[in-house]
C-alpha positions as CSV (number, residue, x, y, z in Angstrom):
1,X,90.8,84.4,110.9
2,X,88.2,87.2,110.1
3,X,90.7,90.3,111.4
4,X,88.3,92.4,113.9
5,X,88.3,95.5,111.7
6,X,86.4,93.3,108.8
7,X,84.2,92.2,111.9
8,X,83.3,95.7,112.7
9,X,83.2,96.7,108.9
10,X,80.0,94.7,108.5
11,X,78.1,95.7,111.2
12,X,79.1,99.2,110.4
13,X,77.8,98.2,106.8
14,X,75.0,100.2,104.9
15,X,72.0,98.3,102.8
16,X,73.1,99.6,99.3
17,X,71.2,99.6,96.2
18,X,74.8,99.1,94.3
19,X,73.3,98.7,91.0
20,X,72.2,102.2,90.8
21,X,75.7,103.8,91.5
22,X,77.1,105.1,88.4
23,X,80.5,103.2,88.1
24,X,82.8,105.8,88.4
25,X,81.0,107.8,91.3
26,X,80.0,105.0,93.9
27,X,78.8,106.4,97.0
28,X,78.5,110.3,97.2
29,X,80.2,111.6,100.3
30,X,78.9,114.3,101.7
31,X,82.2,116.3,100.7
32,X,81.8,114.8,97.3
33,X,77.7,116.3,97.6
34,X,79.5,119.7,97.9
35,X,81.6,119.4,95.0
36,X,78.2,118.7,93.3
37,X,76.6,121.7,94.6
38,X,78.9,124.0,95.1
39,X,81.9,123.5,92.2
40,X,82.3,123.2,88.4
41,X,81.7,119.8,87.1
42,X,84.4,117.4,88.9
43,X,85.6,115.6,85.4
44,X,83.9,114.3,82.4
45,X,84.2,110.8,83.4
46,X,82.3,111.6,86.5
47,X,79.2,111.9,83.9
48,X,79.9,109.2,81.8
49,X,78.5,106.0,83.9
50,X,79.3,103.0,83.9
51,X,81.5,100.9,81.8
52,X,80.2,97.7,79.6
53,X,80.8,94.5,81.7
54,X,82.8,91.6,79.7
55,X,80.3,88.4,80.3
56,X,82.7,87.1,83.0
57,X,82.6,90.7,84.8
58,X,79.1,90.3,84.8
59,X,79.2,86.6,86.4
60,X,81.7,87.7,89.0
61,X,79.8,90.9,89.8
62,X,76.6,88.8,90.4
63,X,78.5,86.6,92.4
64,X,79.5,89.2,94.4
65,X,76.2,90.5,94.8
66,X,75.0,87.1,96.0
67,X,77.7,86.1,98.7
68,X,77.6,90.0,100.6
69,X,75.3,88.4,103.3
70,X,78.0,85.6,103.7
71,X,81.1,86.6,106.0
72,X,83.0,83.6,104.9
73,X,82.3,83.4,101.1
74,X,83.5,87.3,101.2
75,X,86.6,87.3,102.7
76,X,87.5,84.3,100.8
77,X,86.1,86.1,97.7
78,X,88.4,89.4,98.6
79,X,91.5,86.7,99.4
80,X,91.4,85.4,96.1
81,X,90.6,88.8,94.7
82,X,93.7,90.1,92.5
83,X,95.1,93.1,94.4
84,X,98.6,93.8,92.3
85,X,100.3,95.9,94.7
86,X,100.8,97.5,97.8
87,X,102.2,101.3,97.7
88,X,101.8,102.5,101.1
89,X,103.6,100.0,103.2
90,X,105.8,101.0,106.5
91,X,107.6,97.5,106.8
92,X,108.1,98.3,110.5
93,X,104.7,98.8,111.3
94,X,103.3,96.1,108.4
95,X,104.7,92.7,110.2
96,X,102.4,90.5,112.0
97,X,102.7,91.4,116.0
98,X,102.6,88.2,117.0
99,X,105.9,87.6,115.3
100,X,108.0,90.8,116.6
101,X,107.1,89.0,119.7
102,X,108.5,86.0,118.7
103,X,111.7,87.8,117.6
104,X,112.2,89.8,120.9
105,X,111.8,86.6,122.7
106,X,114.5,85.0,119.9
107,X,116.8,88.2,120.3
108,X,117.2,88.0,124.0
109,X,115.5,91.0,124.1
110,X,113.5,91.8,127.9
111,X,110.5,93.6,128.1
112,X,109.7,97.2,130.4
113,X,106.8,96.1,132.1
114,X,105.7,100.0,132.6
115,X,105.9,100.9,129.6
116,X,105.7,97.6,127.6
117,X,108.5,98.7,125.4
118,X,111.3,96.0,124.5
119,X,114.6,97.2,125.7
120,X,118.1,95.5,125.4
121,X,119.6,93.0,127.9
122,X,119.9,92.7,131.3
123,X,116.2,92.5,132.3
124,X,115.4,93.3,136.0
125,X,113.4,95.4,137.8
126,X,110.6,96.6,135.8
127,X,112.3,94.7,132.7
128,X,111.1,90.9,131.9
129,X,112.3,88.7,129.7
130,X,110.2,88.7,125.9
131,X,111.0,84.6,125.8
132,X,108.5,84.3,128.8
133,X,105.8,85.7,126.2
134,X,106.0,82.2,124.9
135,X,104.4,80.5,127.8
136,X,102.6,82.8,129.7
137,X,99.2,84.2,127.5
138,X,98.7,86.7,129.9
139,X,101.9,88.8,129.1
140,X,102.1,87.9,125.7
141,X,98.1,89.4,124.7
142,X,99.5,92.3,126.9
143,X,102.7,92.9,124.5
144,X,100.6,92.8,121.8
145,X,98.2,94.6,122.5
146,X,100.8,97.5,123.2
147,X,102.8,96.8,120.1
148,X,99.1,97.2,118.0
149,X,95.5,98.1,117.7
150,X,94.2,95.1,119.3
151,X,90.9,95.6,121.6
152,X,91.8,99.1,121.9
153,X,88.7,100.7,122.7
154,X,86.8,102.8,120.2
155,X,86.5,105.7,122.5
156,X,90.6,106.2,123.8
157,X,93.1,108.0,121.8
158,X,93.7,105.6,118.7
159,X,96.0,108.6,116.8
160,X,98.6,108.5,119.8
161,X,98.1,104.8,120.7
162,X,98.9,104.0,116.8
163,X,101.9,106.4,116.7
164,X,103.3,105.1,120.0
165,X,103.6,102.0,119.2
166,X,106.6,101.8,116.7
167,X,108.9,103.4,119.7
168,X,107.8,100.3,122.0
169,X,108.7,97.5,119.5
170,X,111.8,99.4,117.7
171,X,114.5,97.9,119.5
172,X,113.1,94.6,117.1
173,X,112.5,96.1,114.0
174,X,116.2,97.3,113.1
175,X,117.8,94.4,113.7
176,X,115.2,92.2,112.0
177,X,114.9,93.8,108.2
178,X,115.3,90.6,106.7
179,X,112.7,88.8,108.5
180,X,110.5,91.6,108.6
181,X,110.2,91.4,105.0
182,X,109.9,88.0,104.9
183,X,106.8,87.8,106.9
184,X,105.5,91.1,105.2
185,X,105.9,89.5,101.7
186,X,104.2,86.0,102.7
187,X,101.3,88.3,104.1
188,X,101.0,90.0,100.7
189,X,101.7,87.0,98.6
190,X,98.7,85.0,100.2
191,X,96.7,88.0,99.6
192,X,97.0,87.7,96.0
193,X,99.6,90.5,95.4
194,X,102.3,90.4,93.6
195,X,104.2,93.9,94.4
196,X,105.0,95.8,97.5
197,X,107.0,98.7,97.5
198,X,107.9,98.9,101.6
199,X,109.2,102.3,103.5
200,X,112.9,101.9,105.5
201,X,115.4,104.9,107.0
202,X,118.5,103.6,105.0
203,X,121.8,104.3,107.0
204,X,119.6,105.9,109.6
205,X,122.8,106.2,112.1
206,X,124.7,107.5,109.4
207,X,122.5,109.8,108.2
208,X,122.1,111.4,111.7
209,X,126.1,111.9,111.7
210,X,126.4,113.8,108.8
211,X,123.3,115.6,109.4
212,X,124.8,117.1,112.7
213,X,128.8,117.1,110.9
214,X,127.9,119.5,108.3
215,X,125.2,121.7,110.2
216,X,122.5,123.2,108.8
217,X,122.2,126.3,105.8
218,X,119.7,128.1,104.3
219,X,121.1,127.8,101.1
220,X,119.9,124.4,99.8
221,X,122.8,124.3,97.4
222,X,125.4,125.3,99.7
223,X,123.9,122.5,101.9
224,X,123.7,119.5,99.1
225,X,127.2,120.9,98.5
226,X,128.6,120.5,101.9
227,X,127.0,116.8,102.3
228,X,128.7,115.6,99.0
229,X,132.1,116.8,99.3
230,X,134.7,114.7,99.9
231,X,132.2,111.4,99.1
232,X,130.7,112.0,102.6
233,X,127.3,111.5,100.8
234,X,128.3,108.8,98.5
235,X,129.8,107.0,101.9
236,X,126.1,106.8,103.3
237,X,125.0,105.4,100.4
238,X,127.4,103.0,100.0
239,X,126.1,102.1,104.0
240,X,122.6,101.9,102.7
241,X,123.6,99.3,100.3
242,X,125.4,97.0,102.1
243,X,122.0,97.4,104.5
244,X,119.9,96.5,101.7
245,X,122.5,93.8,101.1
246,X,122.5,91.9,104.3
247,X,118.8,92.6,104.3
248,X,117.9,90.5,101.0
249,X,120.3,88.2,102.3
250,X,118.6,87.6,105.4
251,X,115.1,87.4,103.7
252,X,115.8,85.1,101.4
253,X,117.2,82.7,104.0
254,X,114.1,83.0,106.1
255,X,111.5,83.0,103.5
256,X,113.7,79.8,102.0
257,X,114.1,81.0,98.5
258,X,115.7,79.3,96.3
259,X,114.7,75.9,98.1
260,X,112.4,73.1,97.5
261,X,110.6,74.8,100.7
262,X,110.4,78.1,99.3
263,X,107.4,80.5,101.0
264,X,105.2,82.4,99.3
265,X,107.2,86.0,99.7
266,X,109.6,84.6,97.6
267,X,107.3,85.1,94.5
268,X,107.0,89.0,95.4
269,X,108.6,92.0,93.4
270,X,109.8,94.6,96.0
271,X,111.3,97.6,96.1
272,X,112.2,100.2,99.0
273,X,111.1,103.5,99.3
274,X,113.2,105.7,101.7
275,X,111.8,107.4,104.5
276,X,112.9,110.4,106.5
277,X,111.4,111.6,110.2
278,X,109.4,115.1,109.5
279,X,109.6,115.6,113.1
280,X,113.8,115.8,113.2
281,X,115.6,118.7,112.9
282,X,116.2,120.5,109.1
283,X,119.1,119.1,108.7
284,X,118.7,115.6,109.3
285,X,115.7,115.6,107.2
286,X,117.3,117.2,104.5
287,X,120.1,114.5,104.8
288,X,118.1,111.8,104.5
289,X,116.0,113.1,101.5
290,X,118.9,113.5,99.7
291,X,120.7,109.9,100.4
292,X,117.3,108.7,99.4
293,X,117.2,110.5,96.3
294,X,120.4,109.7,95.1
295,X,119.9,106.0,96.2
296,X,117.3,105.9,94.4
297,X,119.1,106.7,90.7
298,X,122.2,104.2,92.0
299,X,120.5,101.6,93.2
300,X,117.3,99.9,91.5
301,X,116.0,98.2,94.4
302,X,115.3,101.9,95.9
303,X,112.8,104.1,93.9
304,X,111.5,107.1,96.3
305,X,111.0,108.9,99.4
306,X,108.6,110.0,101.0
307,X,108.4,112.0,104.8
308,X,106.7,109.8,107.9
309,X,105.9,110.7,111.6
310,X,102.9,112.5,112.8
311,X,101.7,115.3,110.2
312,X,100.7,117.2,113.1
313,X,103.4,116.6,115.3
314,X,105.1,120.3,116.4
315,X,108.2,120.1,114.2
316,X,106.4,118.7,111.6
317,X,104.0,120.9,111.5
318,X,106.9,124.4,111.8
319,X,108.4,122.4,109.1
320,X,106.4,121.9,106.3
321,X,107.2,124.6,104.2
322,X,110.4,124.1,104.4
323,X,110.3,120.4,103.7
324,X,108.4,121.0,100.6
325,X,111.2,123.4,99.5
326,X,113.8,120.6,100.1
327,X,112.1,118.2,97.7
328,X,111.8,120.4,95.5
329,X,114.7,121.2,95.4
330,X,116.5,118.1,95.2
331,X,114.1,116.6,92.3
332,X,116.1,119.4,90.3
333,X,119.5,117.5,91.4
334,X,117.5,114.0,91.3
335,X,115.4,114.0,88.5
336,X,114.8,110.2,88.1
337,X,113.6,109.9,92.0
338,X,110.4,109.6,92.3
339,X,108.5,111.6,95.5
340,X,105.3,110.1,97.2
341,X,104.4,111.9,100.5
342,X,102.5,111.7,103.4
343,X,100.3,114.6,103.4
344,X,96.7,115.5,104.9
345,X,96.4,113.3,107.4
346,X,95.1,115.6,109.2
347,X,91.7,116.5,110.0
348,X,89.6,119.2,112.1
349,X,90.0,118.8,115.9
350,X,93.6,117.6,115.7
351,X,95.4,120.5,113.8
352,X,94.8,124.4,114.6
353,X,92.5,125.3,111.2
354,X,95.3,127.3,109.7
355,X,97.3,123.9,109.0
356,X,94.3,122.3,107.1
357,X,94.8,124.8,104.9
358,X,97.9,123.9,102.4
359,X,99.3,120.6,103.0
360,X,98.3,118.6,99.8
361,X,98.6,121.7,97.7
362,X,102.4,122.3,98.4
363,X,103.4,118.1,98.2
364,X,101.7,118.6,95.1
365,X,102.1,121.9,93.7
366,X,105.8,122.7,95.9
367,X,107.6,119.3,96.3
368,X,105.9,117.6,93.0
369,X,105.0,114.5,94.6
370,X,103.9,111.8,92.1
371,X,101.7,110.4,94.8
372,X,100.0,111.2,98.3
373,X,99.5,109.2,100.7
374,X,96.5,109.4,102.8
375,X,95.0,112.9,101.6
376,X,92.2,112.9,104.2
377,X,91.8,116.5,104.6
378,X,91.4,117.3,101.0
379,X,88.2,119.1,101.5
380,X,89.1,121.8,104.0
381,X,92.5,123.1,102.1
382,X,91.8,126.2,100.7
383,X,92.1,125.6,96.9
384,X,91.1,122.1,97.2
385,X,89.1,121.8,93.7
386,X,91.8,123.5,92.3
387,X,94.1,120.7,94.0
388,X,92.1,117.9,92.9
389,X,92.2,119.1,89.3
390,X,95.9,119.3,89.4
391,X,96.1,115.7,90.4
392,X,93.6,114.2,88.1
393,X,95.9,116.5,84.6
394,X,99.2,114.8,86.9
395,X,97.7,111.3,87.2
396,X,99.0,112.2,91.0
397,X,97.4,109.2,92.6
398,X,96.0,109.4,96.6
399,X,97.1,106.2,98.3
400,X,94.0,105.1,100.7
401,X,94.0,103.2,103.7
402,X,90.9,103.1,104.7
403,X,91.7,101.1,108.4
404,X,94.2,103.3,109.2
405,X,92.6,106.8,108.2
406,X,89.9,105.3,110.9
407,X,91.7,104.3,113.7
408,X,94.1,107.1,113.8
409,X,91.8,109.9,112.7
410,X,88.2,108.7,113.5
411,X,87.5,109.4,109.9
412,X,85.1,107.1,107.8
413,X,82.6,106.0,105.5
414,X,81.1,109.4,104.7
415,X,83.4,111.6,105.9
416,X,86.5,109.9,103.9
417,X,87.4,111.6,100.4
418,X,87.8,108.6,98.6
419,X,84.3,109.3,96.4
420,X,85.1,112.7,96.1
421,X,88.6,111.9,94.5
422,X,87.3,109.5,91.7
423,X,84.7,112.1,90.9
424,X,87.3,114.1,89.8
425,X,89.2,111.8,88.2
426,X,92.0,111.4,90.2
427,X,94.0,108.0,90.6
428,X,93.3,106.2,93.8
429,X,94.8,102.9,95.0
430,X,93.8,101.1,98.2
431,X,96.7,100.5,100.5
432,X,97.4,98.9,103.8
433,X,99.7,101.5,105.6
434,X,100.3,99.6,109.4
435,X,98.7,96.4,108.5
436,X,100.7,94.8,111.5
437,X,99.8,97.6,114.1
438,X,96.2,97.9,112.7
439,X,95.5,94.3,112.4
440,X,94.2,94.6,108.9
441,X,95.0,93.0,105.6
442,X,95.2,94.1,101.8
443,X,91.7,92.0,101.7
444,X,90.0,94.2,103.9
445,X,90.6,97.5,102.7
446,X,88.9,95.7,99.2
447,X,86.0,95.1,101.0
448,X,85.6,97.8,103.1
449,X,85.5,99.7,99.8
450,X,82.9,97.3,98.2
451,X,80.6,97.5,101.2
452,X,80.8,101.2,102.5
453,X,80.8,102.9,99.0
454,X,78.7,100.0,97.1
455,X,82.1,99.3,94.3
456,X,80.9,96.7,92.3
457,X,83.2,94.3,90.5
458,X,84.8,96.2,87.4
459,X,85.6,98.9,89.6
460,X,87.4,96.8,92.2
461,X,89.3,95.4,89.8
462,X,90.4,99.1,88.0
463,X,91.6,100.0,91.8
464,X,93.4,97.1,92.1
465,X,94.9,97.7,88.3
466,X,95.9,101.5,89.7
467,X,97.9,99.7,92.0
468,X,100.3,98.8,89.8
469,X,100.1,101.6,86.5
470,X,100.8,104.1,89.4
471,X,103.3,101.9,91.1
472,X,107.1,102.9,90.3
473,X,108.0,100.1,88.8
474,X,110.5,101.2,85.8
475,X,109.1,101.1,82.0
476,X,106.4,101.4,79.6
477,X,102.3,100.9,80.9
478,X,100.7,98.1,79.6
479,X,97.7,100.8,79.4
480,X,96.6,103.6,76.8
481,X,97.3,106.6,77.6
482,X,95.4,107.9,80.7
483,X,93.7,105.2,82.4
484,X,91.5,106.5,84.9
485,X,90.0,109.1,83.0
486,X,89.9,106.9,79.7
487,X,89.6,103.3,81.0
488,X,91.9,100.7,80.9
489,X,92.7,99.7,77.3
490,X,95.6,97.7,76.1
491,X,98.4,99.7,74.4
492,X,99.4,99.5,70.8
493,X,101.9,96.9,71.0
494,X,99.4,94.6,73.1
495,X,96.0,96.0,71.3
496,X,93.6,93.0,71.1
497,X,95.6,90.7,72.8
498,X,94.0,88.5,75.3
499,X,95.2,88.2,78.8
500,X,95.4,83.9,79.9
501,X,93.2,83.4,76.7
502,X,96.5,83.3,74.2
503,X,100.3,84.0,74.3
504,X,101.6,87.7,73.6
505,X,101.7,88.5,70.1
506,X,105.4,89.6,69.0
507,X,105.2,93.4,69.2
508,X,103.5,92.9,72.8
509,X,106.0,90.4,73.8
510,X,108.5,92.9,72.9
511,X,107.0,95.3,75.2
512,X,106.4,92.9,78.5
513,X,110.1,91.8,77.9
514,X,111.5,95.8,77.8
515,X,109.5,96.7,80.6
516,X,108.9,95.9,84.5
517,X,105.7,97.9,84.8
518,X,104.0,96.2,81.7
519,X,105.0,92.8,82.7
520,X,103.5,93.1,86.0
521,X,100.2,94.4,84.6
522,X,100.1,91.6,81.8
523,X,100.9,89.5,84.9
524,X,97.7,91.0,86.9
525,X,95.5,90.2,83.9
526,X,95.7,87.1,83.5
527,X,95.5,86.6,87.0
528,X,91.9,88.4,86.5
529,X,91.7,85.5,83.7
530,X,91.6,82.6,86.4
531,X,89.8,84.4,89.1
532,X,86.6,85.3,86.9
533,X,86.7,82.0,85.1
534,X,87.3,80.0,88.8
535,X,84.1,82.0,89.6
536,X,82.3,81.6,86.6
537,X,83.1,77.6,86.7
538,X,82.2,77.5,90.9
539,X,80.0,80.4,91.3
540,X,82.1,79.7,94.8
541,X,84.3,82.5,94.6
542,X,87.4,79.7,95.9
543,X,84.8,78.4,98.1
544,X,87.9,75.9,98.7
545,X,89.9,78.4,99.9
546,X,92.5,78.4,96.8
547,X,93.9,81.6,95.3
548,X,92.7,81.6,91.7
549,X,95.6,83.3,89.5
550,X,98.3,83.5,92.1
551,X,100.8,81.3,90.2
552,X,99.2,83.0,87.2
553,X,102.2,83.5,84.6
554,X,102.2,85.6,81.3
């Protein structure tokens, strides 16, 4: 099925004359027209055009050209695409709807009719039961289109409509982790990923004990102090492990791994980021970013945190500063947790202009977040080329999802930053964010790129190999030095190798086997291998429907 988003993405589409877009600018948005006009040169590699095509880049970037008329040769063509990972994931908000359903109805759960918000049983009254979703069509396209972006009509209030909708199908989500996962993995898997890193509230309950236990103090020492003493700290994260536990346990039994039957999720690498509620009060939040942090350097299947809610909410919004102060703060007591953070989606209208003003420059500059995740209001900060700069020197990459950043904030095509962050060099990553709530896939955002901003082949395939250099899985880049401002060229160990042509060498093997990150990439390329050559052989694109390279092994 076509997701409606894809549907509206063509007839939004613009003629293009792609071939004349200088690889590494695409599309000019009219914020990127200002930096043009109005700023310094963004980066040298803004100026440097395109890169040489390899003879199967060629093929698969005429066969691109060729099928963009075809709604069904392009989605299969962006199926089979390689898209490595997914680094800005909500698991809550990334299953399919039609399953959460399912689950309520399996839980016993009963559903607020006035609302359409599962609650816990006894139904009556206003409350029916969520099994009855199963046979009447009626109530069940009325659950779901509560629970997500379905028909929701382009004029209404998508931003709250979006946001809602996790309260309303919560009372599934946390007793479901397992089988969340389980249906978020297969939905990546059959996308042609291979890594999702997925954002959870470990010890949630927990954390909100302690957090109103200890109380809350200006002195951010005094505070982390407090929260560890007497193991109080190191008891929540023993909680969030035995969560994690029961989790994997439960996801491997539904996926069936292991088993003869196995499902595609199985094949995934995942790891958890932990999240923490910017709308809650200090305390809590600073609670939670600290069992995060200290998860994350006890506990290898957790690697970061990052802040969710509503940037604009009222307490997020009072908050900021502050927040900022706690991370950075903490990365001094936490210096192998890695921060990624929600920050700038925001945009005029929806925000007094005061807090356009900051918000990226502080995650960046304040909390030292490795990545940010949406980044929408980039242009109207007050230092913003200064900002951008920053994050290109960093290799700070913006996560982008492009669906989301639409239905929640009206903000597209022109209008989005995504051309004006790869003219200055700085790392971007396509992402998927709510896939669940938005009714979107991986697949989409991939096109929606090709077709809006005119990407053609090579430079797909360099966002979808940012997916996993910036990714935080642990070791060594298969990649030289700096990739996005000096293209993607093998390291020393693996210099000249050849990626599903012939085996690693010894001094390359050495490296895939020492390092998570590398293996992954080496991984990706040879999954780039099979999908140019399936092209090249077919000029179909896997006009069978088949994922060229998503078995693809080093």
């Amino acid at each position: 099925m076509i997701p409606q988003h894809r549907a509206d993405t063509r007839r939004r589409r613009k003629a293009l004359p792609r071939k004349a877009l200088p690889l590494t600018v695409g599309l000019l948005s009219l914020s990127a027209l200002a930096v043009q006009t109005a700023g310094p040169a963004a980066h040298p590699a803004a100026a440097a055009g395109p890169r040489p095509m390899t003879p199967a880049e060629a093929i698969t970037d005429a066969r691109l050209d060729a099928i963009r008329d075809d709604p069904g040769r392009m989605e299969r063509f962006f199926t089979a695409l390689p898209k490595g990972g997914d680094l800005h994931n909500h698991l809550s908000g990334a299953v399919t709807t039609e399953y959460l359903v399912e689950l309520a109805g399996q839980d016993g759960l009963c559903i607020d009719t006035s609302t359409m918000t599962a609650v816990p049983p006894p139904c009556g009254g206003n409350a029916r039961p969520a099994a009855d979703a199963r046979t009447d069509a009626e109530f069940h396209d009325q659950i779901v289109r509560a629970w997500s972006m379905e028909d929701f009509p382009p004029d209404g209030n998508g931003h709250d409509h979006f946001f809602d909708a996790f309260g309303k199908f919560g009372e599934v989500t946390w007793r479901n982790r397992g089988k969340l996962l389980a249906d978020v993995a297969d939905g990546a898997a059959k996308q042609n990923q291979t890594y999702l890193e997925t954002m959870v509230t470990p010890a949630s309950d927990g954390a909100k004990r302690l957090a109103e236990k200890v109380g809350w103090d200006d002195d951010l020492a005094e505070l982390h102090g407090k929260l560890a003493a007497g193991g109080k700290l190191d008891g929540l994260v023993a909680e969030a492990r035995r969560e994690a536990d029961d989790a994997d346990a439960e996801y491997r039994e539904a996926a069936h791994c292991g088993t003869s039957g196995a499902r595609p999720g199985c094949r995934m690498k995942v790891r958890w980021i932990s999240q923490a509620s910017r709308g809650s009060a200090p305390a809590r939040v600073f609670t939670q970013l600290a069992l995060g942090m200290r998860l994350a350097e006890r506990d290898g299947r957790f690697v970061a945190v990052n802040l969710v809610a509503p940037e604009d909410g009222e307490n997020a919004l009072a908050g900021y500063r502050l927040q900022m102060r706690m991370l950075k703060y903490l990365r001094g007591v936490y210096p192998k947790a890695h921060v990624t953070l929600h920050a700038g989606e925001l945009w005029p209208g929806l925000v007094k202009p005061e807090d356009l003003r900051f918000h990226i420059e502080e995650a960046v500059g304040v909390a030292g977040a490795e990545r940010i995740g949406h980044g929408v209001d980039l242009v109207h900060e007050d230092h913003w080329r200064r900002t951008a700069r920053t994050m290109a020197r960093r290799e700070v990459a913006v996560e982008v999802p492009f669906t989301s950043n639409a239905q929640i904030l009206g903000v597209k095509g022109d209008d989005h930053p995504f051309g004006t962050y790869r003219d200055f060099g700085v790392p971007v990553v396509l992402s998927t964010d709510d896939p669940g709530i938005s009714r979107t896939d991986i697949g989409n955002e991939y096109e929606y790129a090709a077709e809006t901003y005119g990407l053609s082949y090579p430079e797909l395939k360099d966002l979808s190999r940012a997916s996993l250099e910036y990714s935080f899985l642990p070791g060594r880049s298969l990649w030289r030095g700096n990739p996005t401002r000096e293209g993607y060229a093998l390291a020393g160990p693996c210099a000249g190798e050849l990626p599903g042509v012939t085996a690693p060498g010894g001094r390359c093997r050495a490296l895939l086997d020492s390092s998570e990150k590398a293996e992954s990439q080496w991984r990706q390329e040879v999954a780039f291998h099979r999908f140019e050559t399936t092209v090249g052989a077919s000029g179909s694109g896997s006009e069978s429907g088949s994922v060229p390279g998503s078995e693809s092994g080093v």
